[in-house]
C-alpha positions in Angstrom: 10.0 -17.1 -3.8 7.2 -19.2 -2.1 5.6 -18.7 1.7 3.0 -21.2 3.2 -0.4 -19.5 3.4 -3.5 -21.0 5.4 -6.1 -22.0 3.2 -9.5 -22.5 5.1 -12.5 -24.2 3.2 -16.3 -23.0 4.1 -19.4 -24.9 3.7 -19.5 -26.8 0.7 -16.5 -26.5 0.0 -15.5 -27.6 2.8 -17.3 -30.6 1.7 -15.7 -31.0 -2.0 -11.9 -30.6 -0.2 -12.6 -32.9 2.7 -10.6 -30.7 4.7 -11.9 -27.2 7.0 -8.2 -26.0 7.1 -4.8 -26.8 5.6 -1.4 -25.1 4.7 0.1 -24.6 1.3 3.1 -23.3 -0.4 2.7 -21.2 -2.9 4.6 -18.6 -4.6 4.6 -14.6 -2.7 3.4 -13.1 -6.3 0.7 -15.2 -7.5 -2.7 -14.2 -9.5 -6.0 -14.9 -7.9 -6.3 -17.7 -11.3 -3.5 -19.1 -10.0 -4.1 -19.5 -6.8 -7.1 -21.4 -7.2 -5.9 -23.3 -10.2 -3.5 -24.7 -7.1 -6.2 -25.1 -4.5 -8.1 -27.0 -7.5 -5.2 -29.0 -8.0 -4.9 -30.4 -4.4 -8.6 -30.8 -4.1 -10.1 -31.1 -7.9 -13.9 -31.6 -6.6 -13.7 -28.2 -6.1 -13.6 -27.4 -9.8 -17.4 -28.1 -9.5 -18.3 -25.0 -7.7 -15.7 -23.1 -9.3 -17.7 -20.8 -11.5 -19.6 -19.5 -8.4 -16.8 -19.5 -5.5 -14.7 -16.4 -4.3 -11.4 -15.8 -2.6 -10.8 -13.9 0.3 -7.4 -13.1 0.9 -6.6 -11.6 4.6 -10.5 -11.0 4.9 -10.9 -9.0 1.9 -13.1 -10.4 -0.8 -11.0 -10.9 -4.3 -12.5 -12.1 -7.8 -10.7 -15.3 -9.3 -9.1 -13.8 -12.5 -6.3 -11.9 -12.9 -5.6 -9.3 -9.6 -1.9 -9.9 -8.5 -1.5 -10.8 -4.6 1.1 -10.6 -2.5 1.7 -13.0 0.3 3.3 -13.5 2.9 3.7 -16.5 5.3 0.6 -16.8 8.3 -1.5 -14.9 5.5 -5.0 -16.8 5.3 -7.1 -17.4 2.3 -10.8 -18.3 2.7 -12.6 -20.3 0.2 -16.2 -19.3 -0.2 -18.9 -21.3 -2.3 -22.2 -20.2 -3.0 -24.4 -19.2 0.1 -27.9 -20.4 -0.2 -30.4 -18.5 1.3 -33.7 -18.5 1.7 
C-alpha cells in the first residue's frame, strides 16, 4: 500500500532539491534507507549531502538506515542538512 507524505526540504537542501515542499507517494511500511534512496531519486543532488543529513518523520528526529516507519497520508517528513554554526 502507498500514501502521499509531505516532504519539506531545509536549507541546503532546500537548495540541492530546488524545491521547499513537495508531495510524494511512497509505500506505508518503508525503512528510513528507503525513504531517502526515493527522496534521492527525485532530487539526486541531494546525494551530496547525504552522509550528513537526517530525517524527521512527524517531528521526531530518525537516523537514515534501517528503522521501519509507518506512514500515513498528511504525515510530513523534514529533510535536514548539516547546520553550520558558528
Amino acid at each position: 500500500m502507498s500514501c502521499e507524505v509531505l516532504v519539506l526540504y531545509f536549507a541546503k537542501s532546500s537548495e540541492l532539491a530546488g524545491v521547499r515542499s513537495e508531495t510524494l507517494t511512497v509505500s506505508t511500511e518503508i525503512t528510513s534507507q528507503q525513504l531517502w534512496d526515493q527522496i534521492v531519486r527525485s532530487h539526486p543532488s541531494l546525494s551530496a549531502i547525504q552522509d550528513q543529513v537526517v530525517l524527521a518523520v512527524r517531528q521526531e528526529y530518525v537516523a537514515i538506515g534501517d528503522e521501519l516507519l509507518i506512514l500515513n497520508t498528511g504525515d510530513e517528513i523534514a529533510v535536514i542538512p548539516p547546520i553550520s554554526g558558528g
